[in-house]
N, C-alpha and C positions, 0 to 999 in steps of 0.2 A: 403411549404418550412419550413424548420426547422432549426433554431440557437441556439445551446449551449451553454455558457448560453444563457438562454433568455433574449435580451433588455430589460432595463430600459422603454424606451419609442418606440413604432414601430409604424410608418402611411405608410402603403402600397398604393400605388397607382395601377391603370390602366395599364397595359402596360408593355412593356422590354426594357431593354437597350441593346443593341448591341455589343458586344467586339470582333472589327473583329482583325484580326489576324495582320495588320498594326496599330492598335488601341498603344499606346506608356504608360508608367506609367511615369508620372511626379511630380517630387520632387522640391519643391516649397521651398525654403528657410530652406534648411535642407542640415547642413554643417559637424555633430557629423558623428563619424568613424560608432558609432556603429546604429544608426536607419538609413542610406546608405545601410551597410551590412546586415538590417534588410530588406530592401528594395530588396535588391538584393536574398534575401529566400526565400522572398514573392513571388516575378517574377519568379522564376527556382517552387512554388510550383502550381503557377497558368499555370504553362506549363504541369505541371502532368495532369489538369483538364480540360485544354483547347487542346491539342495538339500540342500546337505551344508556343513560349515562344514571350513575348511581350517586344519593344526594351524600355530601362528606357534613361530617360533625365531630364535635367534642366532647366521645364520652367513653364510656368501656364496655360501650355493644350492646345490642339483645341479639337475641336466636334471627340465626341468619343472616348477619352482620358481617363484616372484614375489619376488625380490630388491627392498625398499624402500633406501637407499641414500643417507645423508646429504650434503652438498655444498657447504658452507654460500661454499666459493669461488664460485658460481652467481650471477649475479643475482637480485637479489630478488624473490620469488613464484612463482622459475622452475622447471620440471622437465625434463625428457626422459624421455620414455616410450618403450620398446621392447620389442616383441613379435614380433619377427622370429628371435631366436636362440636358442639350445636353452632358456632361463629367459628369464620377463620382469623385463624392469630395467626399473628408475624409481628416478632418483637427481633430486637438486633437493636448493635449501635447506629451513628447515624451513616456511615455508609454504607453497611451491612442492609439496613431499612433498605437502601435504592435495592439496593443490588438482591433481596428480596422482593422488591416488585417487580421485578423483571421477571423472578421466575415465577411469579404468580400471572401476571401479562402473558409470556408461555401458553401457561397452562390452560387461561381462558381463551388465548387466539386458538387454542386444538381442541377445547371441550366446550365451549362456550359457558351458559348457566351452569352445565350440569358438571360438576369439577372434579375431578378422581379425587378418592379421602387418600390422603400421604401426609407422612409427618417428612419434613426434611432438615437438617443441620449443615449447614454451609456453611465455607468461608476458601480463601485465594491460597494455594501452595506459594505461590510467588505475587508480591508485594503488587510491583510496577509490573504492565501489562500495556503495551502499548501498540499502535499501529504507525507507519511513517510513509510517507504519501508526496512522491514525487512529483513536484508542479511546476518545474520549470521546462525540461526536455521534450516538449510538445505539448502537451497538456495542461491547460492551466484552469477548474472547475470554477465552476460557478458557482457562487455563495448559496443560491437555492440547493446545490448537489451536495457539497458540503455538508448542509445543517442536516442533510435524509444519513449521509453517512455516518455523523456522529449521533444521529438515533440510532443508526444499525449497532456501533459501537456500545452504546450505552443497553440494548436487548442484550447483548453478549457479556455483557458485563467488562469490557477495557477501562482502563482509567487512563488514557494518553494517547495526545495525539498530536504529533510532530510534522509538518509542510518543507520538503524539503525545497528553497527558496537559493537560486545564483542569479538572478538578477531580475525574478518577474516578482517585484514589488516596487511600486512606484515610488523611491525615492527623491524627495526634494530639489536635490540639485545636483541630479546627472541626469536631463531630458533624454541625453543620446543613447544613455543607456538602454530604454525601455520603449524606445519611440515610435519602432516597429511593432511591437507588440502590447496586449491585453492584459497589463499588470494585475493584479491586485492591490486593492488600497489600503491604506491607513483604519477608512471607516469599515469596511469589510473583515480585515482581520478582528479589529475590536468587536465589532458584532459577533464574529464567531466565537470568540473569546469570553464573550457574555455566555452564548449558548453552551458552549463545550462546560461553562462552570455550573449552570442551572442543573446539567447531567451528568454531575460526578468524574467529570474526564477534564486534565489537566492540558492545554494547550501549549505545549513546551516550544518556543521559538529553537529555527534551526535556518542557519545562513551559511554557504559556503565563505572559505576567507583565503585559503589558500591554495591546493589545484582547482579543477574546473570552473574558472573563473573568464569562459569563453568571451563573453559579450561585453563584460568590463575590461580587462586586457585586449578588447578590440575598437575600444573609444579612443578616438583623436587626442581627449582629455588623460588619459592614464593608459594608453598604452605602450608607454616608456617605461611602467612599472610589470610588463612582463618579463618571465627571466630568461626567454630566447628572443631575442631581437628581429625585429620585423614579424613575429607571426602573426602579429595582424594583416597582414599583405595575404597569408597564405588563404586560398578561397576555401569556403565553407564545405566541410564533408563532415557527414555523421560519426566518421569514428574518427579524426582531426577534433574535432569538439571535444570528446572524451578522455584523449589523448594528453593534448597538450593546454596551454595556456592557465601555469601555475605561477604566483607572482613571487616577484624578487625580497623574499624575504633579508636580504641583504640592505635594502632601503628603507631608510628612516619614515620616507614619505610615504612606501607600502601600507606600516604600520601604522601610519596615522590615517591614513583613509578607511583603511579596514574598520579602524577604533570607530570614527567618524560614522560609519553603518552600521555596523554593532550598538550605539548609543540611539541613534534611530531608531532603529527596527525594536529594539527591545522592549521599548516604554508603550508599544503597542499592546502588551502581556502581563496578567497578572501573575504568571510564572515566574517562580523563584531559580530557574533553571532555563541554562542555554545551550544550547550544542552549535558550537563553528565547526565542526566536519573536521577539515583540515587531514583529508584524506586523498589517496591515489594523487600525489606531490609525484608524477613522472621527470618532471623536466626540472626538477629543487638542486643545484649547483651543476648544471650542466652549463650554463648561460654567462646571465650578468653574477649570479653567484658562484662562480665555478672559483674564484681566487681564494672566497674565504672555505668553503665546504674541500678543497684541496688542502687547505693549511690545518683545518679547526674540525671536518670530517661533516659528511651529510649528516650524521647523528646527530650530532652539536648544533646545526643549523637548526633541524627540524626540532629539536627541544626549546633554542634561545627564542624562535618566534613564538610557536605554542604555547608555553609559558606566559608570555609577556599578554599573549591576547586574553589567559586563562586568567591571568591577575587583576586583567581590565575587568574582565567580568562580575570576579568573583569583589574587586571593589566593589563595583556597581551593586551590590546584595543580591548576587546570583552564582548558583553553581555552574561547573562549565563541562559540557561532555564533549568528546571528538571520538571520531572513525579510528579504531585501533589498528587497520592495516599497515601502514607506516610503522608506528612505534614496533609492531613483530617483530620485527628486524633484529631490532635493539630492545628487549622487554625490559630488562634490567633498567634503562634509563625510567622507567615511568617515576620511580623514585623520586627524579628530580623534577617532575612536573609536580606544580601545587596539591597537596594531599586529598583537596575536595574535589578532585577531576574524577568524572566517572566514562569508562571505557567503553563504548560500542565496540562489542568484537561479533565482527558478520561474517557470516561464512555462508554459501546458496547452493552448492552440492547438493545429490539426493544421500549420497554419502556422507557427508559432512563428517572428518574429523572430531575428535575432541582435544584434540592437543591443543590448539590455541586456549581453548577456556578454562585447560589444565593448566596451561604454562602462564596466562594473565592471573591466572587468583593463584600460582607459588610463588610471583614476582610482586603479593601484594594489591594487583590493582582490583579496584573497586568495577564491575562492568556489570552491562545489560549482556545477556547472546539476542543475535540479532539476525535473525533466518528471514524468506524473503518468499514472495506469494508466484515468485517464478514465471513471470507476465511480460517480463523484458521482450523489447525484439519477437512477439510470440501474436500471433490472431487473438488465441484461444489460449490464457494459461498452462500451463503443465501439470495441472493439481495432485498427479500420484507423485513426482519430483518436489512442491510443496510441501504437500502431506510429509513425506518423508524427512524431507530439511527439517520442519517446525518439528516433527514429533525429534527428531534426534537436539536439535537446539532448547527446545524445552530440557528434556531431560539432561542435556549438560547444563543449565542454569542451575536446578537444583542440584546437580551433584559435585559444582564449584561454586559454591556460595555466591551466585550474580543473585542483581538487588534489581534484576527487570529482565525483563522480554520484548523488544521492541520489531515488530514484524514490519519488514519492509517492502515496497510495492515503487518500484525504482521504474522510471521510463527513459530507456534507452533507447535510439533507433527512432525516436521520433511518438513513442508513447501510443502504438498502432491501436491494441487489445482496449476494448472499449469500460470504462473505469470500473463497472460493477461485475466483469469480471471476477477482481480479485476479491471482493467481497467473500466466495468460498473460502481462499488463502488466508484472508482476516478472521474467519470464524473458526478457525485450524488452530490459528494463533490464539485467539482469545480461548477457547475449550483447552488445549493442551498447557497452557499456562497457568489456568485456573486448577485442573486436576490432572494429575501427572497417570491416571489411569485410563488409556490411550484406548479409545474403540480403534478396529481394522477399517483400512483405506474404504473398503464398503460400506460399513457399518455407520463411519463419519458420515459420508454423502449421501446416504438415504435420510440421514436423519435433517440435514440439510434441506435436502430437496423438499422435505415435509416441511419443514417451521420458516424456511426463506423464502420458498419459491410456491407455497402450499401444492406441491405436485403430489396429490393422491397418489401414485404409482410408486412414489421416492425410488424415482430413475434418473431423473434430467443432471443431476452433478454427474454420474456414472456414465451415464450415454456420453454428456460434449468433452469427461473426463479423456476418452482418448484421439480427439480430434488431434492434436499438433502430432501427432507418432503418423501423421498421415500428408505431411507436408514434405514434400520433395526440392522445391524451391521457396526455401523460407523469407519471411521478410529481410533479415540478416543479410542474407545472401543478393537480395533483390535491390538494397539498400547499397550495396558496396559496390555491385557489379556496375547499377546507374554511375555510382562515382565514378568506379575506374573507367568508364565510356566516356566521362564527359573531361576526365582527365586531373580533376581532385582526388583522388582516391591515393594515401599516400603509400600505399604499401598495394599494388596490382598487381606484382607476381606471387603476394599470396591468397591472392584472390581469385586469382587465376588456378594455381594449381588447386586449390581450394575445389571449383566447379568443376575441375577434371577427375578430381580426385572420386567425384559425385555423379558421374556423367551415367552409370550402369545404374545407379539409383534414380535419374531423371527420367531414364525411358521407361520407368515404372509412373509413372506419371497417370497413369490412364487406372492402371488398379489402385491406387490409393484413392482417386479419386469417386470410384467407384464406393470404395467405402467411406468418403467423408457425406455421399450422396446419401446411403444407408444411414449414415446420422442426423443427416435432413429428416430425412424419411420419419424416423424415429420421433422424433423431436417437434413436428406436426403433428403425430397420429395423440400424444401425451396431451396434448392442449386442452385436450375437452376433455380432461383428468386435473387441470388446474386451477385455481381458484379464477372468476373474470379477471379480476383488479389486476392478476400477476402476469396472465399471459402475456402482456407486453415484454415480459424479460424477455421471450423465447428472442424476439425478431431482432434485436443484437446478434445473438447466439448464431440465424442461421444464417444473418448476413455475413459475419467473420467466415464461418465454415463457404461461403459462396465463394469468399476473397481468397483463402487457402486452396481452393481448385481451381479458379483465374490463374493464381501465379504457380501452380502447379505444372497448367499449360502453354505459361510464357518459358516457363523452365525446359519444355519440350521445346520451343524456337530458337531459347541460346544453344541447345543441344545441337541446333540444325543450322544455323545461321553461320555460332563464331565455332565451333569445334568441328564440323564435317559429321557428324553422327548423327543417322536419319531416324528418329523414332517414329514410331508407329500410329496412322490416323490423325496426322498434322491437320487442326481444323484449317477454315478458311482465316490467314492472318487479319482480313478487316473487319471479317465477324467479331472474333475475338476482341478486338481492339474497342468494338462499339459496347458489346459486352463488357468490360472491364466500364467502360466511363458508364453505364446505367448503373454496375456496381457501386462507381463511387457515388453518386448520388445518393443512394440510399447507408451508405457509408459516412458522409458529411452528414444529413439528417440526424442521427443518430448520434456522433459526435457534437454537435452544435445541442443537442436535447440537455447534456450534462457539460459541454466545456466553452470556454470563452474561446474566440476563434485564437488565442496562441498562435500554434506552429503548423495549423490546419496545411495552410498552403504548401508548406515544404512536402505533405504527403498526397495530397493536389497533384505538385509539380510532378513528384515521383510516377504515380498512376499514367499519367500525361505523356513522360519520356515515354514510359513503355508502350501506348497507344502508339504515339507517335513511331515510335522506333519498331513497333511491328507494321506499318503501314509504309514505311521508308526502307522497309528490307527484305519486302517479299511480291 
């Protein structure tokens, strides 16, 4: 049997317990609205696993029962779970109670009635455990995908959960903003905000306010408030978005419209805590600020705005966190930022450093580490690079006193990799944050594949684990090359050398793709090893691995086209080309299943050029 996280303390016994179908759940001096209605989630989830739903009452059990059991003397988040004696007990405080039925939920989705006897002592190495979920850069979910997410969240036991938000929420009075696309609402986020509180997970607003503020610095209305002039003129390329358009913290009016959002967006949440980012500030006194950050130093700039937004907040009766990159620079300053600021310091290496989370907790600051499920720019996550990030960023939280773990799931590039993806990466996060005693990159994934994916064989995390090491011509690359073709692309000559630098690795093209086939392969043959209900995950899976051999073999035509190098077995180009758009079909389907149409089209258009441009060049 397998429990995510893994307990604190675990003594398995001899034997099973029984949970017949008259069997009752009893709530033992537990009077609060909300661990009742926790109780009553519980019951309707263990019906899913049992077949039968078990009747709840107010009492202290007979034989054969499930006695839940208040505690509030307990340490905090903690439970004790036992299944060893004639009723199972599980007594804890009140959020320890949740976060013990989870792992009771566990235990019945892999055992059903008949339950292993184990006594278990649980509770969280680290406080805050959170997950942060990029929804603006292509991908914007659907409130039905959401609420499946923060159940996933809530089995794993996370308590946070963060929407990174530049401009897809439908604000009042900037139509231009958002007009193009598939906001998110006011009634949406409060809806999930209800849900995220019914399951113990804290819905923490997060809004950019200072770099990447593409789409607002590109309205008619305020794009006199960016700090390089004209960039709004400059046309749309996927690493220009990322790059540039940071606002003129030098302007009074900057700071009043940012406020003006900020007051918005906030009262959407019952969160006592905000995070404005206020991170990757590339272009911060190069511009319209260039006079004062020359006289008064970019240091000073970046502290006098941050502050000022930190103080709005923290009026407002809320704490304020931001992206620690920036302040690195300068660590010593955090000093003079408000003393309730709490620091995201992210770092996404498979190496990851600890010197930043050594040098933010000697300079004092308060932070989260903030590791990342490594999905960016990718088909198919990188889960051994994951893996590796989370376990090394977990254990620098506990060995610099950070007050959270926040795992991030960023979409760059247009948000290709389909969102349950990182689901693995988020159970990485939530197990290594709760117990800092790390199973092996194998060891994680099988267990995985069992309790997520119900795959009897606890293969399938392992199998499409090394799908991206088999990608030649990666999205990244297929993403910049279209720009520099169509002549957006701001930086082509390293783009250029970039694909040359790659060209002995393209005409490999033909045996990687060989084995991303062998993980098809694979990954078919497991289905009839997998729960019914589940096998829908696979056909995500082997459409990404389809789309990683397509542009494998578009990678062999730039090889042949724009560089003179003839690789080996060039299909026919208008095969290919047809191939690629039946791809995207089943590509959209599958996106459209979990996401609002967003930025669908920009990866649309993408597919398209390249059809198009293998049909126009050969």
């Amino acid at each position: 049997m397998y429990i995510l996280p893994i307990p604190i303390k675990t003594i398995t016994k001899h034997g099973k317990f029984l949970l017949s179908y008259d069997s009752y759940i009893c709530v033992n001096n537990i009077t609060t609205t909300k661990l009742i209605r926790q109780v009553e989630m519980f019951t309707k989830s263990t019906a899913d696993y049992l077949g039968y739903e078990l009747e709840i009452t107010a009492s202290k059990g007979k034989k054969g029962d499930i006695v839940i059991s208040l505690d509030n003397n307990m340490d905090k988040d903690s439970y004790h779970l036992d299944t060893t004696g004639e009723m199972i007990s599980l007594i804890g405080d009140e959020t320890g109670l949740w976060y013990g039925m989870q792992t009771l939920l566990q235990m019945i989705q892999q055992d059903g009635a008949s339950i292993q006897k184990m006594i278990i002592d649980d509770k969280p190495e680290i406080k805050n455990r959170g997950f942060y979920l990029d929804v603006t850069r292509g991908r914007i979910p659907k409130l039905e995908w959401l609420k499946k997410l923060v159940d996933k969240m809530a089995f794993y036991k996370l308590n946070q959960l963060q929407l990174y938000i530049e401009h897809t929420y439908l604000f009042r009075d900037i139509p231009e903003l958002w007009r193009d696309d598939t906001p998110l609402t006011a009634i949406e986020i409060m809806e999930l905000d209800r849900y995220c509180n019914e399951r113990n997970i804290e819905l923490v607003p997060s809004l950019s306010t200072f770099g990447h503020l593409e789409k607002l610095l590109s309205t008619k209305k305020y794009s006199h408030l960016c700090e390089l002039e004209n960039s709004y003129k400059v046309p749309f390329s996927v690493f220009g978005r990322m790059r540039h358009h940071t606002i003129d913290a030098t302007n009074d009016e900057s700071i009043e419209l940012i406020k003006s959002l900020l007051l918005e967006f906030m009262n959407l949440f019952s969160s006592k805590q905000f995070n404005i980012c206020a991170d990757e500030t590339f272009d911060m006194g190069k511009g319209r600020g260039k006079e004062y950050a020359d006289k008064y130093g970019k240091d000073k700039l970046y502290i006098k705005y941050v502050s000022e937004l930190a103080q709005f907040i923290i009026d407002n009766g809320r704490r304020p966190m931001f992206w620690g990159d920036v302040i690195l620079g300068f660590p010593e300053m955090i000093k003079e930022l408000p003393k309730e600021m709490i620091c995201l310091n992210w770092g996404y290496a498979w190496n990851q450093s600890e010197e930043e989370s050594k040098k933010f907790n000697e300079v004092g600051a308060t932070q989260y580490c903030c590791p990342g499920c490594c999905g960016w720019s990718k088909f198919i996550n990188l889960y051994e690079d994951a893996y590796n990030n989370i376990k090394r960023m977990c254990t620098y939280a506990k060995k610099y006193n950070a007050i959270g773990v926040l795992n991030t799931d960023w979409g760059d590039f247009l948000h290709i990799n389909h969102l349950d993806f990182s689901v693995v990466g988020m159970i990485y996060g939530a197990s290594f944050s709760w117990n800092l005693n790390i199973p092996s990159f194998d060891d994680i994934n099988k267990q995985i594949s069992k309790l997520e994916y119900c795959d009897y064989t606890e293969s399938l995390v392992n199998i499409v684990s090394k799908a991206e090491e088999y990608s030649v011509f990666n999205w990244f690359t297929a993403c910049r090359f279209k720009d520099m073709k169509l002549g957006v692309e701001e930086n082509p000559k390293m783009v250029n050398d970039s694909i040359i630098k790659e060209l002995d690795v393209l005409k490999e093209a033909d045996s990687k793709n060989s084995e991303l086939i062998s993980i098809e392969e694979k990954l078919y043959d497991i289905m009839k090893n997998i729960d019914i209900e589940k096998r829908k995950e696979v056909y995500p899976f082997v459409v990404a691995l389809r789309g990683i051999q397509l542009f494998n073999i578009i990678g062999k035509f730039v090889c042949s086209i724009e560089y003179a190098v003839q690789p080996d077995n060039l299909p026919n180009a208008f095969t290919l080309a047809e191939e690629l758009e039946k791809w995207l079909y089943h590509y959209k389907k599958i996106y459209r299943s979990v996401s609002k149409e967003g930025e669908l089209y920009r990866i649309q258009d993408l597919v398209c050029f390249y059809s198009d441009w293998l049909r126009d060049n050969t």
